[in-house]
VEXKOL-725826 format. One record per atom (N, C-alpha, C): x, z, y. Coordinates in steps of 0.1 Angstrom, whole numbers, padded with zeros to 4 digits, always signed. Layout:
<rs>
XZY
...
</rs>
This chain:
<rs>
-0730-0248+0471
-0742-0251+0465
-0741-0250+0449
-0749-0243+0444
-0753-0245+0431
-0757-0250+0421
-0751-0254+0412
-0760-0268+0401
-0766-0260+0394
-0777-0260+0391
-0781-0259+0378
-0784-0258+0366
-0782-0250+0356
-0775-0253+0344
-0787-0253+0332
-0787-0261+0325
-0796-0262+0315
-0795-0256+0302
-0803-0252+0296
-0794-0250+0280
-0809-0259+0274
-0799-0267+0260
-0803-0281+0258
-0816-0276+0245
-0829-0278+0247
-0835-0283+0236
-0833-0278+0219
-0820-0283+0219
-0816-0288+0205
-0812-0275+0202
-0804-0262+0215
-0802-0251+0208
-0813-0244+0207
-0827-0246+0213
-0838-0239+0211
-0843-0240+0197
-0844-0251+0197
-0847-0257+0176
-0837-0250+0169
-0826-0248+0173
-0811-0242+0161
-0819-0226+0160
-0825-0223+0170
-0827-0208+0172
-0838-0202+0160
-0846-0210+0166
-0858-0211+0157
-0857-0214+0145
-0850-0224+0138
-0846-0225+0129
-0837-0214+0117
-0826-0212+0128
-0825-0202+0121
-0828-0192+0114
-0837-0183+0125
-0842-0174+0118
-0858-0176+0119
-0860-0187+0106
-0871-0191+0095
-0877-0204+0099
-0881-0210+0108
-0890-0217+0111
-0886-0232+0105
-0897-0235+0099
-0895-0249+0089
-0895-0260+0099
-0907-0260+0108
-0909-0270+0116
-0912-0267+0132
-0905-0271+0142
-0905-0267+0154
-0914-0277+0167
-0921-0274+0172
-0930-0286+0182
-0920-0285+0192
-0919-0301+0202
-0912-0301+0212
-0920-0288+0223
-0933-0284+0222
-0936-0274+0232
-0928-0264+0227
-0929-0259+0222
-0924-0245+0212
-0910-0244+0218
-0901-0252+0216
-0889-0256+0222
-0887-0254+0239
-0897-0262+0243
-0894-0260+0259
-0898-0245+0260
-0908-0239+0258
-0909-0223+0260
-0902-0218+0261
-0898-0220+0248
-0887-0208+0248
-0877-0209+0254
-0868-0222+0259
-0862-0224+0267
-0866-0219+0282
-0876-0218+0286
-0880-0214+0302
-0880-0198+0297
-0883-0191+0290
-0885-0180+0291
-0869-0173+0286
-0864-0180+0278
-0848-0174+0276
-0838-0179+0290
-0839-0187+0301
-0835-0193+0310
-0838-0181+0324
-0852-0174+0323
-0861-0165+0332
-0849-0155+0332
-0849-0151+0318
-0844-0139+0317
-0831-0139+0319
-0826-0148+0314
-0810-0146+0316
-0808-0147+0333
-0817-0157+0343
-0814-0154+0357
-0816-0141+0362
-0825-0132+0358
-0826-0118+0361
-0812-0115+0352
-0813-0111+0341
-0794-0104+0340
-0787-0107+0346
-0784-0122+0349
-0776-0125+0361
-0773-0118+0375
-0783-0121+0380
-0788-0112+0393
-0787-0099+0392
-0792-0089+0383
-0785-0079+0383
-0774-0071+0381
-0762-0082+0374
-0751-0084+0370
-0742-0084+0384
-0747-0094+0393
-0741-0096+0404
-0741-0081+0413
-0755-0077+0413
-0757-0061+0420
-0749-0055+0418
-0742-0052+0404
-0734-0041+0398
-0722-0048+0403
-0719-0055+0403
-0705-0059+0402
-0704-0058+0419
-0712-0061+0428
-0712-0060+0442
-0709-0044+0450
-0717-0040+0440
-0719-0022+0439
-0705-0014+0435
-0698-0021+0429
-0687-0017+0421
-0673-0025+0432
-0677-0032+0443
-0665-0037+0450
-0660-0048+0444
-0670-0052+0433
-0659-0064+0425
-0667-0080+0430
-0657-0090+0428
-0666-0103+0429
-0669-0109+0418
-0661-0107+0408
-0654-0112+0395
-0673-0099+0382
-0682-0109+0377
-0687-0104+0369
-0679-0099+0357
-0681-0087+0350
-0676-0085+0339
-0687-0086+0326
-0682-0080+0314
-0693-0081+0305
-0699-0066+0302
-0691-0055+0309
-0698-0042+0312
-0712-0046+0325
-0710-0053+0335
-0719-0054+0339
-0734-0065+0335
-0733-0070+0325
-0740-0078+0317
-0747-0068+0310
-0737-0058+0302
-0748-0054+0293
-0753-0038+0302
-0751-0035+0316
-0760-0027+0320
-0768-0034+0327
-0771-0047+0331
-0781-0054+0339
-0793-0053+0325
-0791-0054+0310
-0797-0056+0299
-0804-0041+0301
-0801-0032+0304
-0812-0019+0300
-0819-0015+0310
</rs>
């Protein structure tokens, strides 16, 4: 069974922050958190295809960045 995994708030505000934003709303934060969380389970998933496809069980980071294009 699988837990799963959060990524916290506070790196969503680091993000934003970064690159420009003075002032961040707690909505603004959760968004982007569900929508950066969406996507990364699709690369996942197709990360897994490739690597299943390939005979392997073990993800690599070649199959990460072809699940990306």
């Amino acid at each position: 069974m699988a837990v799963k995994r959060s990524i916290p708030l506070a790196a969503m505000e680091k993000i934003l922050k970064s690159t420009g934003a003075e002032r961040v709303s707690d909505g603004a934060k959760a968004e982007l958190k569900s929508t950066i969380e969406a996507i990364a389970e699709e690369i996942a998933a197709n990360a897994i295809k490739l690597a299943s496809h390939a005979g392997r069980k073990t993800i690599k980071a070649s199959d990460i960045k072809l699940a990306t294009k």
